[in-house]
Backbone as CSV, one residue per row, in Angstrom:
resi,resn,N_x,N_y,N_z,CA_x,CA_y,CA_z,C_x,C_y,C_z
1,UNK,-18.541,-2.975,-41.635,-19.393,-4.076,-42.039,-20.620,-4.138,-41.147
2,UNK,-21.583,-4.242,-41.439,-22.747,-5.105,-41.414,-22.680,-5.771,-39.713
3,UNK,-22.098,-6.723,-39.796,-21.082,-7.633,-38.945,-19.540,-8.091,-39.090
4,UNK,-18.672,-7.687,-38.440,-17.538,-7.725,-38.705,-17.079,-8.877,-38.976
5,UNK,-17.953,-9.911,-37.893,-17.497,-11.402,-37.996,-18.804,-11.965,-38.639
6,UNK,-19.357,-11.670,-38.967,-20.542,-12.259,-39.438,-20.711,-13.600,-39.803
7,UNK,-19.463,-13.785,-40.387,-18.075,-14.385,-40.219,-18.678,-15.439,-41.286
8,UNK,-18.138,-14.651,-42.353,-18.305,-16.147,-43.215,-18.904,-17.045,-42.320
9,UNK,-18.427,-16.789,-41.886,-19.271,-17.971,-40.993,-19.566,-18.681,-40.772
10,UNK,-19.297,-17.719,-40.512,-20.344,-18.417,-40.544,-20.588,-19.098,-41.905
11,UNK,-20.565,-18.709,-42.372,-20.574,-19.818,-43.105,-20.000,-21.394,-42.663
12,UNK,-19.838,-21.281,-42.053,-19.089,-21.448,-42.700,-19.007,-23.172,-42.516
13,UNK,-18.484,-23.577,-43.573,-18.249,-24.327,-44.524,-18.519,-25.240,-43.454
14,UNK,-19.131,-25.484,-42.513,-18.576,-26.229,-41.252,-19.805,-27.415,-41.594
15,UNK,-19.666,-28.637,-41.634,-20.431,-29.967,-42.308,-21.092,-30.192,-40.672
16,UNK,-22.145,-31.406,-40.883,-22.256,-31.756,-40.015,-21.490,-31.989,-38.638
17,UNK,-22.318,-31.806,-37.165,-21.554,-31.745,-36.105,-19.924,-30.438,-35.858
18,UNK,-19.815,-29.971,-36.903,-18.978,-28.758,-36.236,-19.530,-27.306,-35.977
19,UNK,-19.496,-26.974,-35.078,-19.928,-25.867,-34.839,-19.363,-25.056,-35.703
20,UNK,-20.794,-23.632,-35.704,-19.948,-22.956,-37.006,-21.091,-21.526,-36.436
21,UNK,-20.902,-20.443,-37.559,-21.040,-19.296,-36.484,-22.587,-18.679,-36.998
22,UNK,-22.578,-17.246,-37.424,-23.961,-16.944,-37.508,-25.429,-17.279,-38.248
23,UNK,-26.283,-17.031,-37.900,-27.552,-17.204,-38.567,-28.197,-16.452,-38.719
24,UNK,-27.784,-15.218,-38.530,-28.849,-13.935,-38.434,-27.738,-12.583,-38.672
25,UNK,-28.248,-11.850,-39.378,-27.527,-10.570,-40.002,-28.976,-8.939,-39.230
26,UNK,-29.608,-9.670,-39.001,-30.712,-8.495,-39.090,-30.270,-7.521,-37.943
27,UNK,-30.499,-6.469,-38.384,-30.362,-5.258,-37.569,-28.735,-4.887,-36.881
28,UNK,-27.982,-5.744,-38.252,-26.235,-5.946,-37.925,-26.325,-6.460,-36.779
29,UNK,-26.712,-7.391,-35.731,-26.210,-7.759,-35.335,-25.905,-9.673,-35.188
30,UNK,-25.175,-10.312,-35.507,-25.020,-11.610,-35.416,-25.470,-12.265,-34.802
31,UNK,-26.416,-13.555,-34.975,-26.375,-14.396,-33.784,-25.916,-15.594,-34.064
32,UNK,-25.098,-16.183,-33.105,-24.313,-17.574,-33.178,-25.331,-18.401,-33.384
33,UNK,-24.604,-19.914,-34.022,-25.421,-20.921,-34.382,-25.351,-21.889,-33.112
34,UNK,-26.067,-22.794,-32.963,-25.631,-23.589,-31.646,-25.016,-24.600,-32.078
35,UNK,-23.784,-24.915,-30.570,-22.637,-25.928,-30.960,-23.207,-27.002,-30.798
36,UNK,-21.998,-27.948,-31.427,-22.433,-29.024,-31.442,-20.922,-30.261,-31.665
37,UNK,-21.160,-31.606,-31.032,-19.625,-31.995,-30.914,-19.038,-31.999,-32.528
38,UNK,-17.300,-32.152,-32.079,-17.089,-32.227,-32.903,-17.409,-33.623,-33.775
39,UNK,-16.975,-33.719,-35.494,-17.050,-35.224,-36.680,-15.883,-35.049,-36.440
40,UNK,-15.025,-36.503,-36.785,-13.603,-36.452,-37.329,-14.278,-36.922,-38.770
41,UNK,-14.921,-37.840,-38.936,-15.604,-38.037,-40.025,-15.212,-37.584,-41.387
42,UNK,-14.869,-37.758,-42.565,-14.626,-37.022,-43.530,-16.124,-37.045,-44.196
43,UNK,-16.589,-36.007,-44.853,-17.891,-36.035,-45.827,-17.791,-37.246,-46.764
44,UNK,-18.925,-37.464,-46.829,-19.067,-38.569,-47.749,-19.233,-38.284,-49.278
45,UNK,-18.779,-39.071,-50.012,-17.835,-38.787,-51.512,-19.416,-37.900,-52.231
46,UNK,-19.044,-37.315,-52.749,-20.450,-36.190,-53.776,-19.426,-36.391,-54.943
47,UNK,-20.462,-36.602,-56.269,-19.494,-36.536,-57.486,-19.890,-34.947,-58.162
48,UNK,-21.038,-34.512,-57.356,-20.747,-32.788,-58.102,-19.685,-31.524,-56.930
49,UNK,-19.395,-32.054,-56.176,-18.322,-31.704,-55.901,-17.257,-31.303,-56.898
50,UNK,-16.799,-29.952,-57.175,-15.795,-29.906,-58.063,-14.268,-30.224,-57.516
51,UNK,-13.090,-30.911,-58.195,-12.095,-31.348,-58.372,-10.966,-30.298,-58.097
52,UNK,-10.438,-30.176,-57.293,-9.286,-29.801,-57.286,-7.926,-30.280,-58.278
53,UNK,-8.307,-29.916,-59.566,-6.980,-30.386,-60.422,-5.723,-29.922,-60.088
54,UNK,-5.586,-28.610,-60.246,-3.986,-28.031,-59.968,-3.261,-28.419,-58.209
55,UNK,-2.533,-27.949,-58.464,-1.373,-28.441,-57.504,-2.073,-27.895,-56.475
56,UNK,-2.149,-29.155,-54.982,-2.793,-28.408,-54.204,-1.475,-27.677,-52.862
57,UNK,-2.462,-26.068,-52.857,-1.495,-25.390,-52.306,-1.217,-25.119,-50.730
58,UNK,-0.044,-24.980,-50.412,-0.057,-25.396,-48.969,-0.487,-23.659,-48.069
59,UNK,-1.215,-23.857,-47.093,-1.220,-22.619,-46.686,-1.232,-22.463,-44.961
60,UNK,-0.420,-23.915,-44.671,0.234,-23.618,-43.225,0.709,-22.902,-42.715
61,UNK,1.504,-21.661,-43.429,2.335,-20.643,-42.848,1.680,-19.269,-42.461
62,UNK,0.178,-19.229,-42.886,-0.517,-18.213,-42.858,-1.379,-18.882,-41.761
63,UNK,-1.457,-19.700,-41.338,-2.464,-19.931,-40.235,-2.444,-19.277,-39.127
64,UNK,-0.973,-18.319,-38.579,-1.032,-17.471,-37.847,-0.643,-16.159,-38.587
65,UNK,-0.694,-15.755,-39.849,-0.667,-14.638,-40.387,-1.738,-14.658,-41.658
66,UNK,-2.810,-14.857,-41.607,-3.949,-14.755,-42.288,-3.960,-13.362,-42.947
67,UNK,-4.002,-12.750,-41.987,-3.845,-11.214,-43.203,-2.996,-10.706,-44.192
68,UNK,-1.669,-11.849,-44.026,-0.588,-11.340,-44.995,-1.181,-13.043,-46.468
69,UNK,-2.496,-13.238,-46.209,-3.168,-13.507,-47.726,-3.213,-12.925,-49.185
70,UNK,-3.397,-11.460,-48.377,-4.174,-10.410,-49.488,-2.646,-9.595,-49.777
71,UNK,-2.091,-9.439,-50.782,-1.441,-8.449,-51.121,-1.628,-6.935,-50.963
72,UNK,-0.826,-6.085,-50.661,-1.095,-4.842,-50.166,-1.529,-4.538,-51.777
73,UNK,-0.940,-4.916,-52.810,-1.674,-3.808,-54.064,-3.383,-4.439,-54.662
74,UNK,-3.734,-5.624,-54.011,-4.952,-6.043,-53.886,-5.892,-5.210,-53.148
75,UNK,-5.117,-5.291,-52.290,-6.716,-4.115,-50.687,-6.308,-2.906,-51.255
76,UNK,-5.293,-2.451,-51.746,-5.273,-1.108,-52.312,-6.211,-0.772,-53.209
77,UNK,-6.394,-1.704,-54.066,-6.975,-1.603,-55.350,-8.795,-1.699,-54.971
78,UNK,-8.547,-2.549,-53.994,-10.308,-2.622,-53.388,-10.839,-1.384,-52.406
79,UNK,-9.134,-0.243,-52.250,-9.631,0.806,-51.372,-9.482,0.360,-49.867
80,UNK,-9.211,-0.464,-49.091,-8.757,-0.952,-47.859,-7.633,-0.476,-47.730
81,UNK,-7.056,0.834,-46.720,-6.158,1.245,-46.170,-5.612,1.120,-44.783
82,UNK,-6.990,0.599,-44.098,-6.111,0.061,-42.530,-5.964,-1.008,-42.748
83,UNK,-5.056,-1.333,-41.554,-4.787,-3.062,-41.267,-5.625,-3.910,-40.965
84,UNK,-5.668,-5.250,-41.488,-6.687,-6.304,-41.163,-6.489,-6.569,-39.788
85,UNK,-7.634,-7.112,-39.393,-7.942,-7.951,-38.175,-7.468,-9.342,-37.990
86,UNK,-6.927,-9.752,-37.501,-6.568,-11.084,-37.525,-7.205,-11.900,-36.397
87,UNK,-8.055,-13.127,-36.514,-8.812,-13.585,-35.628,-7.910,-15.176,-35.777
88,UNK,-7.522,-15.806,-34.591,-7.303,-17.215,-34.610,-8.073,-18.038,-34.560
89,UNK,-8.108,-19.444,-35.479,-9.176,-20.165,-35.226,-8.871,-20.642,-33.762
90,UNK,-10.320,-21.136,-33.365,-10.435,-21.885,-32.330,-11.582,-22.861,-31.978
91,UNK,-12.175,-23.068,-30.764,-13.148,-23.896,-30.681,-15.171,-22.845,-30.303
92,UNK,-14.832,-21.946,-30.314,-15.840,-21.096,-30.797,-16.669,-21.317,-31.720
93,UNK,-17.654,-21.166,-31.433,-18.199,-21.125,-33.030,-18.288,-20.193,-34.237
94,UNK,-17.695,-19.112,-34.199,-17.059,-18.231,-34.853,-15.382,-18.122,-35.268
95,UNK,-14.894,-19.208,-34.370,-13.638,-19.281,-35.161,-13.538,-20.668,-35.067
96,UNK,-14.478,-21.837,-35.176,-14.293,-22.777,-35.504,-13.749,-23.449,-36.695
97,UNK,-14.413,-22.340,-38.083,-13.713,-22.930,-39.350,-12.219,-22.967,-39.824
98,UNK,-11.843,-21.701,-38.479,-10.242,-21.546,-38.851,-9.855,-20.283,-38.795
99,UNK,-8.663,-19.531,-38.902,-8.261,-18.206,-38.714,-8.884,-17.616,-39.795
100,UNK,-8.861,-16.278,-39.299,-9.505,-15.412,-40.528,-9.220,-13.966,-40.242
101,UNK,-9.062,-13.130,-41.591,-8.781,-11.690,-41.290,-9.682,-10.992,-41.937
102,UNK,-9.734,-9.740,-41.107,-11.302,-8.625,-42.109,-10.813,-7.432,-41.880
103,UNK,-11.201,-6.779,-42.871,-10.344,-5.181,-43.268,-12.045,-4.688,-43.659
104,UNK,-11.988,-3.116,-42.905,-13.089,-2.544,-43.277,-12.680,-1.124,-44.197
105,UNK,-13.832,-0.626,-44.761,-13.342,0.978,-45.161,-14.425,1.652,-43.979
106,UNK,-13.851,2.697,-43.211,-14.320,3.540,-42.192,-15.166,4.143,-43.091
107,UNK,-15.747,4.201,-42.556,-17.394,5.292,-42.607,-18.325,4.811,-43.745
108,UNK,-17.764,3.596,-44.292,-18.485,3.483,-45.257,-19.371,1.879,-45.550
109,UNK,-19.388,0.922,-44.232,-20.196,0.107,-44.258,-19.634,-0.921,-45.316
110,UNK,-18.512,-0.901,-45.700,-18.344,-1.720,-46.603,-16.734,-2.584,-45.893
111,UNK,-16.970,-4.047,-46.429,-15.917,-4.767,-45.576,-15.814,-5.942,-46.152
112,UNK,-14.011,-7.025,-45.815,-13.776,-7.382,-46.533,-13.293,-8.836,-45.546
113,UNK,-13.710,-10.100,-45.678,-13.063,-11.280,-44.392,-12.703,-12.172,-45.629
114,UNK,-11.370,-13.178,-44.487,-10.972,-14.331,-45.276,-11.282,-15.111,-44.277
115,UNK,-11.505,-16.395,-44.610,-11.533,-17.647,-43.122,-10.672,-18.752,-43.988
116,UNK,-9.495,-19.122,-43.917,-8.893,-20.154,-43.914,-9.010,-21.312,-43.200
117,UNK,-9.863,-22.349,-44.304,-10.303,-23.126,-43.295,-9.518,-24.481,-42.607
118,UNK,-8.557,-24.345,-42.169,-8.050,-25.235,-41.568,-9.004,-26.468,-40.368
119,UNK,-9.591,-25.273,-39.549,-9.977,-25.998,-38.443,-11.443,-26.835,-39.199
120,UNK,-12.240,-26.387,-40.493,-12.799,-27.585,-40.635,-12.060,-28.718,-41.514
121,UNK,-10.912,-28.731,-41.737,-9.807,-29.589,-42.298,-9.553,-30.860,-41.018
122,UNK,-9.265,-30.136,-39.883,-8.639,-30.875,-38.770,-9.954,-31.726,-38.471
123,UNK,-11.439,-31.101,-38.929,-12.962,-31.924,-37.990,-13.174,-32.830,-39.129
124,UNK,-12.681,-32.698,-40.123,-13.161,-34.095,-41.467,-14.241,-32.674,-42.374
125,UNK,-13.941,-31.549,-42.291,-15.112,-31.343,-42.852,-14.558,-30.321,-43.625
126,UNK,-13.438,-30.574,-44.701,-12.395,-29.381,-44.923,-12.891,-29.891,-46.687
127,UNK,-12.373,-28.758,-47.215,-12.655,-28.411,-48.856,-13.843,-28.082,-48.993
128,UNK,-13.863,-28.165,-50.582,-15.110,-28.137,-50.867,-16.536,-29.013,-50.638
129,UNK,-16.056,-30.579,-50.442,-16.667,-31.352,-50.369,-17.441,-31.341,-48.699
130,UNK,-16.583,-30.269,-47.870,-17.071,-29.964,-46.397,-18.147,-29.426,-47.352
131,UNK,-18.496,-28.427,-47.514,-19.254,-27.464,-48.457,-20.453,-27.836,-48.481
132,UNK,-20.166,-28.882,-49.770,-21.432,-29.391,-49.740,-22.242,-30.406,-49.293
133,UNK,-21.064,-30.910,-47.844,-21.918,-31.896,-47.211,-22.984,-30.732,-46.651
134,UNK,-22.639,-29.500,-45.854,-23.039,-28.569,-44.896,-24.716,-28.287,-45.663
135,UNK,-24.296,-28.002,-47.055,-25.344,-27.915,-48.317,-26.495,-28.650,-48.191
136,UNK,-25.899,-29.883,-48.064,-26.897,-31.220,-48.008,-27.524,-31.217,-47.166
137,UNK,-27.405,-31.220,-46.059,-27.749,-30.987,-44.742,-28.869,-29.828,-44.375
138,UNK,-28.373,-28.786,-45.124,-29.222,-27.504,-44.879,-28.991,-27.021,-43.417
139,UNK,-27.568,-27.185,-42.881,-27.806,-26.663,-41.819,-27.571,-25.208,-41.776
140,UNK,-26.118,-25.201,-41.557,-25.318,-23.944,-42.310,-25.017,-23.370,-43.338
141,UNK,-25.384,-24.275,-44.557,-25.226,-23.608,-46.058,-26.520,-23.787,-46.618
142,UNK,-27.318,-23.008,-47.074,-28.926,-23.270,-47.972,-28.339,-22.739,-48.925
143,UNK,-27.852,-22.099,-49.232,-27.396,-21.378,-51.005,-26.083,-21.731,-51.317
144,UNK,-25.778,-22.564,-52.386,-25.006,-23.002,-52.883,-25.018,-22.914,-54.150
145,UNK,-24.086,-22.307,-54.926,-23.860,-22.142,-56.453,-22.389,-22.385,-57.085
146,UNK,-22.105,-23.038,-58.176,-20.894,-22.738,-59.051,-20.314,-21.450,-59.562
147,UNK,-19.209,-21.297,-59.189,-18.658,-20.334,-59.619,-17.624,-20.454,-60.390
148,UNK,-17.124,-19.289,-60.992,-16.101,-19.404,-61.649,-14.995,-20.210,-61.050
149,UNK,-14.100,-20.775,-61.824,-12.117,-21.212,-61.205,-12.393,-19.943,-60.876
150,UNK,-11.112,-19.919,-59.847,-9.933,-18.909,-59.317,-8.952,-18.843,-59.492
151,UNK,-8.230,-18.628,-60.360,-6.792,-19.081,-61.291,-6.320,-20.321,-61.213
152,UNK,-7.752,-21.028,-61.825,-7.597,-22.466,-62.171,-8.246,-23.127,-60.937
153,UNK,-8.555,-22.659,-59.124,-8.951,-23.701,-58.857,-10.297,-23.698,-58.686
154,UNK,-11.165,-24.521,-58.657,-12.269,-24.633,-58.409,-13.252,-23.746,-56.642
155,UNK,-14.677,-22.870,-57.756,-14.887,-22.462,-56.306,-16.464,-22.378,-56.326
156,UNK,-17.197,-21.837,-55.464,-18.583,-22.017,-55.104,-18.928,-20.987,-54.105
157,UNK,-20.151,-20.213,-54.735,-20.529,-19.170,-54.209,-21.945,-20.000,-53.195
158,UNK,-21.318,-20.028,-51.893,-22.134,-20.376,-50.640,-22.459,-19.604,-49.419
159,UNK,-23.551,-19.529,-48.453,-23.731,-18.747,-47.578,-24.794,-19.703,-47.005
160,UNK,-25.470,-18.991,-45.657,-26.646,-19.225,-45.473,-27.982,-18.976,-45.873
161,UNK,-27.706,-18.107,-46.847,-28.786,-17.787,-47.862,-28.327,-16.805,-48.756
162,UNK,-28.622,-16.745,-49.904,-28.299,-15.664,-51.100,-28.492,-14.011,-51.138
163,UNK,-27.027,-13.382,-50.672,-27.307,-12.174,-50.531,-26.745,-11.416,-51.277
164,UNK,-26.235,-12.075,-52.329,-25.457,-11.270,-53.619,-26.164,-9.664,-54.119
165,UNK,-27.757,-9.947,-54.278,-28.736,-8.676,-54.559,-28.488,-7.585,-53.790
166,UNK,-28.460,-8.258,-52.222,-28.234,-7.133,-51.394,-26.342,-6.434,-51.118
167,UNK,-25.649,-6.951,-52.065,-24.368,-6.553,-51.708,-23.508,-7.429,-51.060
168,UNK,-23.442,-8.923,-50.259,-23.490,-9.739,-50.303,-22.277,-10.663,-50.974
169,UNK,-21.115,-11.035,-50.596,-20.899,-12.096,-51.534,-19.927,-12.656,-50.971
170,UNK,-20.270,-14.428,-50.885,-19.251,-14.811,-50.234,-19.258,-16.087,-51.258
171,UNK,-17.545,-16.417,-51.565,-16.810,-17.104,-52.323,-15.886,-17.836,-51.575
172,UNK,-16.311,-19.036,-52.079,-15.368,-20.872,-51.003,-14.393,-21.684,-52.483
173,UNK,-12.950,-21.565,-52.520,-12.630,-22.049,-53.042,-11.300,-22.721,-52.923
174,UNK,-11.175,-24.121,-53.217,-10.993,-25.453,-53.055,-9.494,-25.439,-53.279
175,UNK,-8.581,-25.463,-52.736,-7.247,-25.718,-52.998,-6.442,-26.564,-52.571
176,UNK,-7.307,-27.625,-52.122,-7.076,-28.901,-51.689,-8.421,-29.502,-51.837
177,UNK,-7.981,-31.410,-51.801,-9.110,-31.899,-51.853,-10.036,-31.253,-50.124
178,UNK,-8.731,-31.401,-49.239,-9.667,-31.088,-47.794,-9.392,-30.048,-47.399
179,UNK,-9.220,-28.940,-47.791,-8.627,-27.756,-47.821,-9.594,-26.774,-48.285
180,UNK,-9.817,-25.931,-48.126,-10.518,-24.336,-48.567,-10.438,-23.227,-48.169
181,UNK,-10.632,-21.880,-48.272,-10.673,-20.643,-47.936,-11.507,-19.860,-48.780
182,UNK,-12.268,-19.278,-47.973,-13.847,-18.012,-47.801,-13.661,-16.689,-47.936
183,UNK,-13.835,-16.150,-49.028,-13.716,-14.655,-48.974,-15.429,-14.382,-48.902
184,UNK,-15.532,-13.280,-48.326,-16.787,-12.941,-47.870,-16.657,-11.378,-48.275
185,UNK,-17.438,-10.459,-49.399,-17.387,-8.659,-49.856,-18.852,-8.603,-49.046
186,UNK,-18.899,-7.675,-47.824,-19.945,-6.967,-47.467,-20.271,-5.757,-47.811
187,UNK,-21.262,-5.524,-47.858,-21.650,-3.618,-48.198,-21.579,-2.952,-49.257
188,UNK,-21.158,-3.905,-50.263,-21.220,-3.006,-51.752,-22.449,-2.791,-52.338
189,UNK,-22.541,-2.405,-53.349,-23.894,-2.450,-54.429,-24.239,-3.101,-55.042
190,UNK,-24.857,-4.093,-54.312,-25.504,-5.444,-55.625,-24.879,-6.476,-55.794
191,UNK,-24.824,-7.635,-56.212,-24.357,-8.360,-56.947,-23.098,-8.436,-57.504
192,UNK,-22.997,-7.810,-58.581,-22.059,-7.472,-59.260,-20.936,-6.918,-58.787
193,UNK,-20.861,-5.984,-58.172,-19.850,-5.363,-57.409,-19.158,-6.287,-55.799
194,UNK,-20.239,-6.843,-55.653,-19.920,-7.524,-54.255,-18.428,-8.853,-54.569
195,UNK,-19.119,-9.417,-55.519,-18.860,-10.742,-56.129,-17.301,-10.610,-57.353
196,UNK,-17.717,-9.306,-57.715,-16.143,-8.747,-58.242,-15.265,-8.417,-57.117
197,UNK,-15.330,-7.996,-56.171,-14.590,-7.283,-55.131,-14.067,-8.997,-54.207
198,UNK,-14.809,-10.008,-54.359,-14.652,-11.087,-53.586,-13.753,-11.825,-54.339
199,UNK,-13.994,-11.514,-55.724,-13.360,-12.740,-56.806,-11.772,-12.156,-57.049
200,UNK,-11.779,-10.939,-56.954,-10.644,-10.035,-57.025,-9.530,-10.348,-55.490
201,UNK,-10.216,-10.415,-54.499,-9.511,-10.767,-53.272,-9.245,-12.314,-53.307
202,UNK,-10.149,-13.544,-53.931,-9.822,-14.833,-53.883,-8.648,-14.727,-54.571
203,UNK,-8.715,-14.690,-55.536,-7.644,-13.932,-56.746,-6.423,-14.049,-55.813
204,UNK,-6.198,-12.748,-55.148,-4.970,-12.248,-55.038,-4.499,-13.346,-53.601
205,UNK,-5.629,-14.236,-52.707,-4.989,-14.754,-51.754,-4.614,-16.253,-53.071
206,UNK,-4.389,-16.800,-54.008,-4.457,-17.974,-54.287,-3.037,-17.819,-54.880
207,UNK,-2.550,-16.209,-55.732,-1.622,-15.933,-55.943,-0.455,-16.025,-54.887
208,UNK,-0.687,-15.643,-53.962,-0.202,-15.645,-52.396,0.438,-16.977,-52.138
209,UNK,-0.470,-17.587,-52.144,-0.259,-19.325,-51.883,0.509,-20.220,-52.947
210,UNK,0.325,-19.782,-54.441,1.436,-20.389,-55.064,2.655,-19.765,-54.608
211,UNK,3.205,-18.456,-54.721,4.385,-17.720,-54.751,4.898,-18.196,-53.010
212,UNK,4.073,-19.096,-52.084,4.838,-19.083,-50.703,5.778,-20.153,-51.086
C-alpha cells in the first residue's frame, strides 16, 4: 500500500475532538492529524444519517482479533495470501478509531484495511452518525457519499477527500446505531475496481458478524 496505515484513518470516522489519523498520502508517506481531547458527547441527531434497520450486530469478540473479520475465501478471492496485520486500538491518533487489520499483495502496491470502530463508539462519536458529524465539521471527512446497503445495512463512501478515480476506496458501514466499521481498497485501478474490492470485503466482514 500506498500507506499501510494510512489508516482509514484516518479516516477516520473520528467526530469532533477525537483524534484521528492522516491528512496527507503524498509521496506515500502519511502525516498524522493533530490531537485533540477527547468528546464523550454523542453527535448531534442528523436526519440524513442513514438508519440502521436490521439487527444490530455485535462485534466485541473481534476487537482483539480484527483480522479473523474477513473470511479466508474472501482475501482469497481478492488475491491476499499473507496474513493480516493486526493493529490495537488505542489513544494514538492512528489507532484512535479502534483496532484494525491490513493485508497487502507483495510487489504489487495494492492493499486491503479494516478499522472497527469501537474506540470512536467509547468517545460518543461511533456509527454512522460519528460520520457525519466529522462531515459537518470538515475536519476529517470532506467527501462523503451514499452508498449501497451491505447485506442490508446501511453504508457511506467517506474519506478525507475523494480518491475512488485514483484507486482509492474507502467504505463506513453502520451496524449499529453507535457502531461502525471501515474498509479502505488501496492501489487498484480506478474507481470501479477499488470500490468492488471494498464492497466485496464489507460484504464478507458483516457476514462474519451475523454468523458470530
Amino acid at each position: 500500500m500506498r500507506s499501510e496505515i494510512r489508516g482509514l484513518a484516518a479516516l477516520l470516522i473520528v467526530s469532533a475532538g477525537l483524534a484521528a489519523g492522516c491528512t496527507s498520502t503524498t509521496g506515500g508517506a502519511a502525516s498524522p492529524a493533530p490531537s485533540a481531547p477527547a468528546s464523550t458527547s454523542a453527535p448531534a441527531a442528523d436526519p440524513d444519517v442513514p438508519k440502521v434497520t436490521q439487527p444490530a450486530l455485535d462485534a466485541g469478540k473481534y476487537a482483539t482479533d480484527t483480522c479473523g473479520l474477513l473470511p479466508a475465501d474472501v482475501l482469497a478471492s481478492l488475491r491476499y495470501t499473507d496474513a493480516g496485520k493486526y493493529q490495537a486500538g488505542g489513544d494514538t491518533p492512528l489507532t484512535a478509531a479502534g483496532p484494525s487489520c491490513a493485508w497487502k499483495i507483495s510487489g504489487e502496491g495494492i492493499g486491503l484495511q479494516v478499522i472497527l470502530g469501537t474506540g470512536n463508539r467509547d468517545h460518543g462519536a461511533g456509527g454512522l452518525a460519528g460520520t457525519y458529524a466529522a462531515y459537518r465539521e470538515k475536519k476529517f471527512v470532506r467527501f462523503l457519499e451514499q452508498a449501497p446497503d451491505v447485506e442490508g445495512y446501511p453504508a457511506v463512501y467517506a474519506d478525507i477527500q475523494d480518491e475512488r478515480a485514483r484507486g482509492t476506496c474507502t467504505l463506513v458501514v453502520g451496524i449499529a446505531d453507535d457502531l461502525s466499521f471501515s474498509v479502505q481498497a488501496q492501489g487498484y485501478q480506478g474507481q470501479d475496481d477499488s470500490c468492488a474490492a471494498a464492497s466485496q470485503a464489507a460484504s464478507g466482514v458483516v457476514k462474519t458478524l451475523k454468523g458470530a
